[in-house]
C-alpha positions in Angstrom: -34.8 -139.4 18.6 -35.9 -140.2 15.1 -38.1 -143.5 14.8 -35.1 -145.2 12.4 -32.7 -144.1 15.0 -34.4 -146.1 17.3 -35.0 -148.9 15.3 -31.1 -149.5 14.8 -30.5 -149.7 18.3 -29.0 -152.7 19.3 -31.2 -152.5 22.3 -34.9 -152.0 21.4 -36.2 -152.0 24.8 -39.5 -151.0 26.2 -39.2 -150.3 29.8 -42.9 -150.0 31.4 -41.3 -148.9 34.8 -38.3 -149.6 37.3 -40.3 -150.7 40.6 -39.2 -151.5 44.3 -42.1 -153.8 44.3 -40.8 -157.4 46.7 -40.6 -159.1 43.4 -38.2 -161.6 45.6 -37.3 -161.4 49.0 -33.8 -159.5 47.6 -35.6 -157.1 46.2 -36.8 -155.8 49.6 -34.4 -153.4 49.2 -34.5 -152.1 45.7 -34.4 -148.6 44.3 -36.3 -146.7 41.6 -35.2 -144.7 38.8 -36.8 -143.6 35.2 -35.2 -144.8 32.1 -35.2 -142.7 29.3 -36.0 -145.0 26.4 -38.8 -144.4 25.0 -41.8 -146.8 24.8 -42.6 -147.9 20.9 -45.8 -149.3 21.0 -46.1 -149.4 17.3 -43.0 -151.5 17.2 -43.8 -153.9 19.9 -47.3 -154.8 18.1 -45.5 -155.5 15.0 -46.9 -152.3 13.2 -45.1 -150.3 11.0 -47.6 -148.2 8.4 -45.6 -147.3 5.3 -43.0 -149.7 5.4 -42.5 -151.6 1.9 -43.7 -154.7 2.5 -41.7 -158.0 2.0 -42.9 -160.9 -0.5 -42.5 -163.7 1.8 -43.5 -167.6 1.8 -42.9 -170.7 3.7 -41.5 -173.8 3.4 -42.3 -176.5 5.9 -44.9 -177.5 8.4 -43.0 -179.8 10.7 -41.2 -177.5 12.5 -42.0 -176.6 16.1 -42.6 -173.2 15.7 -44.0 -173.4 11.8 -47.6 -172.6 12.7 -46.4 -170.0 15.1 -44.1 -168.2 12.3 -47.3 -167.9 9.9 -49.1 -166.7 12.9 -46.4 -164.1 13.4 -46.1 -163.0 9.9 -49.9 -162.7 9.6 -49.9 -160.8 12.3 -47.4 -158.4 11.1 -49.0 -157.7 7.7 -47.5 -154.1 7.6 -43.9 -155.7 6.7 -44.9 -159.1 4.7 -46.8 -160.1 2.0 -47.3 -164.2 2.6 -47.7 -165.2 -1.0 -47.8 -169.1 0.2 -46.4 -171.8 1.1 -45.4 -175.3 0.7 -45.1 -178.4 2.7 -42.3 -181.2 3.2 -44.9 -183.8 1.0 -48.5 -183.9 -0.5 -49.3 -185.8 3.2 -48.1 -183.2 5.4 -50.0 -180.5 2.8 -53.3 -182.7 3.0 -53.2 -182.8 6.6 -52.6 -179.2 7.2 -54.1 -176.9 4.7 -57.6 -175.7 5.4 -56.6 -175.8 9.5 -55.5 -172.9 11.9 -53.4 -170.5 10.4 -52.9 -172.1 7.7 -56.2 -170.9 6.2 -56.8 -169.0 3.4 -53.3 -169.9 2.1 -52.5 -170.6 -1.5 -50.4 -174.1 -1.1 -47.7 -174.8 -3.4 -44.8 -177.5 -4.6 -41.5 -176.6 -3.2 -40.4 -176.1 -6.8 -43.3 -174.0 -7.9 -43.1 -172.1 -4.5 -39.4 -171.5 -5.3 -40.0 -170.0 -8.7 -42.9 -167.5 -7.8 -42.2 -164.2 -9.5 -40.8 -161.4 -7.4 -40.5 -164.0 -4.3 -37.8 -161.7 -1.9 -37.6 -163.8 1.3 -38.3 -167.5 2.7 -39.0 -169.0 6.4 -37.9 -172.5 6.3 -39.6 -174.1 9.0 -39.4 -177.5 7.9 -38.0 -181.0 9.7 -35.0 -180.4 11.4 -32.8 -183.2 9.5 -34.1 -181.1 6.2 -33.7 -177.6 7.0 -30.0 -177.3 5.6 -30.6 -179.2 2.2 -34.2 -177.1 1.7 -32.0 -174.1 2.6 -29.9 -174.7 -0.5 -32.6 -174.5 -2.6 -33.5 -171.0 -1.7 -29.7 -169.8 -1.0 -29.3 -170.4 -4.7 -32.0 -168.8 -6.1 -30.8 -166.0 -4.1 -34.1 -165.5 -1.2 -33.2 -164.4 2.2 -34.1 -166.8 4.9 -35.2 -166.8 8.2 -34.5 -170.6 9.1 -35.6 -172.2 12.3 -33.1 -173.8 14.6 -30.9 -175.2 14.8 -29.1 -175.1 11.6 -28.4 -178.7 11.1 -26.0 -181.4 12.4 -23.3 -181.1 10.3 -20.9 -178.3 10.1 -19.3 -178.9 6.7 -23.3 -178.8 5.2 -23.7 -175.5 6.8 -20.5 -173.8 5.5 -21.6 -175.2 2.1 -24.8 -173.1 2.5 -22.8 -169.9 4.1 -20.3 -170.0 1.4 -23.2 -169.9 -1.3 -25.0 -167.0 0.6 -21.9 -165.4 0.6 -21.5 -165.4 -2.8 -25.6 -164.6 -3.8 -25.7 -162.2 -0.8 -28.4 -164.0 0.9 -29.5 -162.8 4.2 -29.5 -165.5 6.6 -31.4 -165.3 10.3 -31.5 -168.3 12.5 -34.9 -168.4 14.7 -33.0 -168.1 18.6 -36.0 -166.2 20.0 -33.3 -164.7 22.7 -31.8 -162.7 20.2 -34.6 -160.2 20.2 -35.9 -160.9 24.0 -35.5 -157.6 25.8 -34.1 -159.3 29.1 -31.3 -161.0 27.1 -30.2 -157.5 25.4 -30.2 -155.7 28.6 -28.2 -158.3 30.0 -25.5 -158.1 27.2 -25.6 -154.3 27.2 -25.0 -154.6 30.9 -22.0 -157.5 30.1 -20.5 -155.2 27.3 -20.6 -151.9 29.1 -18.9 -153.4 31.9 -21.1 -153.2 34.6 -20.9 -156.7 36.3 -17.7 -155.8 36.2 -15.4 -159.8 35.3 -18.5 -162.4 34.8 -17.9 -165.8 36.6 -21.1 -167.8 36.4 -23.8 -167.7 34.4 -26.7 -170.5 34.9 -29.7 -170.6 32.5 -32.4 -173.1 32.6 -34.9 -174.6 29.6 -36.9 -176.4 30.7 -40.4 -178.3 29.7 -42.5 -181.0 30.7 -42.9 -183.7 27.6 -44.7 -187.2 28.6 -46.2 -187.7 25.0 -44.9 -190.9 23.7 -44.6 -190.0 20.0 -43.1 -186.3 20.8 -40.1 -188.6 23.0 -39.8 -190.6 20.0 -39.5 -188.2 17.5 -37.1 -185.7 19.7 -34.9 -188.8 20.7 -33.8 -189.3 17.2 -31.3 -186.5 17.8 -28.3 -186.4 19.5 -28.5 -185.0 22.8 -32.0 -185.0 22.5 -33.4 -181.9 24.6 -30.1 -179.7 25.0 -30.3 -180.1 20.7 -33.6 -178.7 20.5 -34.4 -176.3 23.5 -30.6 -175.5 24.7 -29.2 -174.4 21.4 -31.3 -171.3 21.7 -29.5 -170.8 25.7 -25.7 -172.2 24.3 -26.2 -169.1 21.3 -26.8 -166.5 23.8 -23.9 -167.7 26.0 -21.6 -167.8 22.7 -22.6 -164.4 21.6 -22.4 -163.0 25.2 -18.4 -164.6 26.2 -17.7 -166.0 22.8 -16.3 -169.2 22.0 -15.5 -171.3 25.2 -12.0 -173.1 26.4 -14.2 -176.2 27.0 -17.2 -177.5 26.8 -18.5 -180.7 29.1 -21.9 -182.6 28.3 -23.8 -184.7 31.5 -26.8 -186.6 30.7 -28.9 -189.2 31.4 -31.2 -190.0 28.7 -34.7 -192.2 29.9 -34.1 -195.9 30.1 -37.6 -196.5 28.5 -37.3 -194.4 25.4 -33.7 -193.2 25.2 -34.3 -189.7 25.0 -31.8 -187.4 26.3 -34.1 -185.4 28.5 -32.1 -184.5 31.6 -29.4 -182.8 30.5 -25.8 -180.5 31.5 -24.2 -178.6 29.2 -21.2 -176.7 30.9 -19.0 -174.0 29.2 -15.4 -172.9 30.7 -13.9 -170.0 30.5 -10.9 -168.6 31.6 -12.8 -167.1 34.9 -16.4 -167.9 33.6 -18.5 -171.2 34.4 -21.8 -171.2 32.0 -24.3 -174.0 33.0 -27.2 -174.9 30.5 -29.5 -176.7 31.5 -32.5 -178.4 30.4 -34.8 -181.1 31.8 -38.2 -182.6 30.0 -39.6 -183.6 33.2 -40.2 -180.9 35.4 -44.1 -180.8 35.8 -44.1 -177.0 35.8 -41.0 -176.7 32.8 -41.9 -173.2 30.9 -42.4 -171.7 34.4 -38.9 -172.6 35.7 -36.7 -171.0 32.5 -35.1 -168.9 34.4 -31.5 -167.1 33.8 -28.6 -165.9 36.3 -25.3 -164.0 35.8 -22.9 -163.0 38.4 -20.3 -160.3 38.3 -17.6 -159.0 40.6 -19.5 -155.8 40.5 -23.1 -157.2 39.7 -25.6 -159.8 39.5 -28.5 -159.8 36.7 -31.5 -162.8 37.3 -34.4 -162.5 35.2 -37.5 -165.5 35.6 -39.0 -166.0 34.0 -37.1 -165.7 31.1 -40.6 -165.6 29.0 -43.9 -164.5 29.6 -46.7 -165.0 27.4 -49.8 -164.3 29.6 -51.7 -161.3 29.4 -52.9 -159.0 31.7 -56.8 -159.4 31.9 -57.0 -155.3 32.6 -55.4 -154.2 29.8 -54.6 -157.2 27.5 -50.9 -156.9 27.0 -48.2 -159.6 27.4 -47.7 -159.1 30.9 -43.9 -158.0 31.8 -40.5 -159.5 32.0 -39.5 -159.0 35.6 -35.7 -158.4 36.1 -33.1 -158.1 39.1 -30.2 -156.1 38.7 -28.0 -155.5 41.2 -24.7 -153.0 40.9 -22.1 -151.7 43.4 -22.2 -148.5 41.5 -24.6 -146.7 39.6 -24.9 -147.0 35.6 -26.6 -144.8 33.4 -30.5 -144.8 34.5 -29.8 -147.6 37.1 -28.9 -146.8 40.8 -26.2 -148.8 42.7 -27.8 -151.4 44.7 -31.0 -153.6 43.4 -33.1 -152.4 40.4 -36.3 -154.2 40.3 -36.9 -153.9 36.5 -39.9 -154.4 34.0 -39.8 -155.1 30.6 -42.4 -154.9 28.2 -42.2 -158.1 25.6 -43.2 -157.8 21.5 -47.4 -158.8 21.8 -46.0 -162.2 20.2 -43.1 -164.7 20.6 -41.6 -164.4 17.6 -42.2 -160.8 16.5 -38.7 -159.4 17.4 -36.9 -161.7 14.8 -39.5 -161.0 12.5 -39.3 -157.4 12.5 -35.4 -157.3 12.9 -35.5 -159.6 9.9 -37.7 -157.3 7.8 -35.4 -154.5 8.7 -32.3 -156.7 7.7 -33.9 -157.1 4.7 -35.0 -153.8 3.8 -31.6 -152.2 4.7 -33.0 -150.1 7.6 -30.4 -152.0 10.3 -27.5 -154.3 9.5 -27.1 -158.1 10.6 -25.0 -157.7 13.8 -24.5 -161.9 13.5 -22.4 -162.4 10.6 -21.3 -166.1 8.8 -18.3 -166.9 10.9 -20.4 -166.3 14.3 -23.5 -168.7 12.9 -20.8 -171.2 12.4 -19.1 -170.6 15.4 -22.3 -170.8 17.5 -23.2 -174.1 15.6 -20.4 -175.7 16.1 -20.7 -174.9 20.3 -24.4 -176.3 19.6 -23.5 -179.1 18.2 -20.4 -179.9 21.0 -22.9 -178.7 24.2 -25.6 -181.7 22.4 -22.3 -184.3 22.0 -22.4 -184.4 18.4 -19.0 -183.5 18.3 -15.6 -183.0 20.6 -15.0 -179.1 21.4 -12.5 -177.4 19.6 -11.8 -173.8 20.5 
């Protein structure tokens, strides 16, 4: 298998081994079997020697994940060249530049950032209530984006921006981290290929634990509050995975004190599918307790954690995703009965979107998520978070 032939598949997995190690009491039973896929360490480190590198910046430093993009891109300096980047004002610039990853950085306006020569691609990893309108900006000057969820909280803003990266042929990539998580594309090449045979319920957990005061206050100036945030990357898996849903049904009970919404239900109907999203602030061990479930007629799939980001003291790589899957008959590498699976993660959160975007960019694999399925996963984002009534 050439290296590019590997690239563009739509599963770039990394199996370490298939184990019948008790990784839960139903394993007990489980069966081993090699998979023939073959382990690209080059591409899980985010190295790629040769490839022509991307002229990247930034825009925005209040994102979530912003310092943790730079971080990401730094780390992958065989595909980008960070030329800069610019904040959301002089105060956010002043209070960030010279710290963490930020270092060494040449900081500029968004203007002057937005007219650098040569300037191919954009992360905007700004405010959530600005990412759409900062968007624009680059969309008509014709830069690809990677944009961090979720893309906004109104659906006639984000068609605006598809319809003009339609026209300038703007790659756009929204940042849903599951998209590239190696447990998550097993378990759609599993849905896909048939071997759960009809899926019924699907139950998929995101949860944290967030007592800061200002974080509550900043995060409860959203509708639906957590399941906005955190769930929209859960609610685009389960749209790409069963498509758009018959229903969709929100339960939550936001805090008394501060009014965040950060116990929340998300349900999804389908015609013989149930999808639960769930995501609580309060659980005192959160990240430890995303967890995902689907159940077949002829197969169940768990993986939990759905994220690990620990390394392994022996030989310092992101210790494994641990998965279950269980078939009534064998498919391809995996036996009928319970495979007890391991899968090794990218060395970094976000180096799977960051190399698929590189590729996107570069031609070497095409966008499998086109404009209508951004809007069409936004618009179940925005109805799982009660922004608006479900419409199928």
């Amino acid at each position: 298998m050439q290296r590019r032939d590997f690239l563009n598949t739509g599963l770039a997995l990394s199996v370490s081994a298939i184990t019948a190690s008790n990784l839960q009491a139903e394993t007990a039973a489980a069966q081993t079997s090699p998979i023939a896929l073959p382990a690209e360490d080059e591409l899980l480190r985010g190295k790629r020697p040769g490839f022509k590198k991307i002229k990247i910046a930034q825009i925005g430093v209040r994102h979530e994940h912003a310092s943790g993009k730079m971080n990401t891109m730094k780390m992958m300096s065989d595909y980008f060249e960070i030329v800069g980047i610019a904040a959301e004002s002089p105060e956010y610039q002043k209070k960030h530049e010279g710290k963490g990853v930020y270092q060494g950085l040449k900081w500029y306006s968004q203007e002057e950032l937005l007219n650098i020569p040569d300037l191919e691609a954009v992360c905007v990893e700004t405010e959530m209530t600005e990412t759409l309108p900062t968007a624009m900006k680059c969309a008509e000057r014709g830069l690809h984006m990677h944009i961090d969820k979720p893309l906004g909280q109104n659906l006639d803003e984000l068609n605006q921006l598809i319809e003009v990266c339609r026209k300038n042929q703007v790659i756009i990539q929204p940042g849903y981290m599951f998209r590239t998580n190696h447990a998550f594309r097993l378990l759609l090449k599993a849905v896909k290929n048939g071997w759960l045979g009809e899926i019924h319920d699907i139950q998929l957990d995101m949860c944290r634990n967030d007592v800061s005061p200002g974080f509550r206050k900043w995060l409860a100036s959203y509708r639906g509050g957590g399941m906005y945030d955190f769930g929209s990357h859960l609610i685009d898996f389960v749209y790409e995975l069963l498509g758009p849903p018959e229903e969709i049904h929100v339960f939550e009970k936001p805090d008394p004190m501060d009014g965040l919404s950060d116990n929340t239900l998300s349900v999804m109907l389908y015609s013989k599918a149930i999808a639960e999203v769930r995501v609580s602030l309060r659980k005192i061990d959160g990240f430890a307790r995303r967890r995902m479930t689907c159940h077949g007629t002829k197969g169940s799939f768990i993986v939990d954690p759905i994220e690990k980001w620990h390394r392994d003291p022996g030989t310092n790589r992101i210790v494994p995703l641990n998965v279950i899957l269980t078939l009534d008959e064998p498919h391809e590498n995996f036996q009928k009965g319970v495979n007890a699976i391991k899968l090794q993660p990218y060395e970094d959160r976000y180096m799977g979107q960051m190399t698929d975007f590189a590729m996107f960019v570069r031609g070497e694999k095409e966008n499998p998520y086109s404009y209508e399925y951004e809007l069409g996963s936004q618009k179940a984002i925005l109805a799982a978070s009660g922004y608006i009534p479900w419409e199928k």
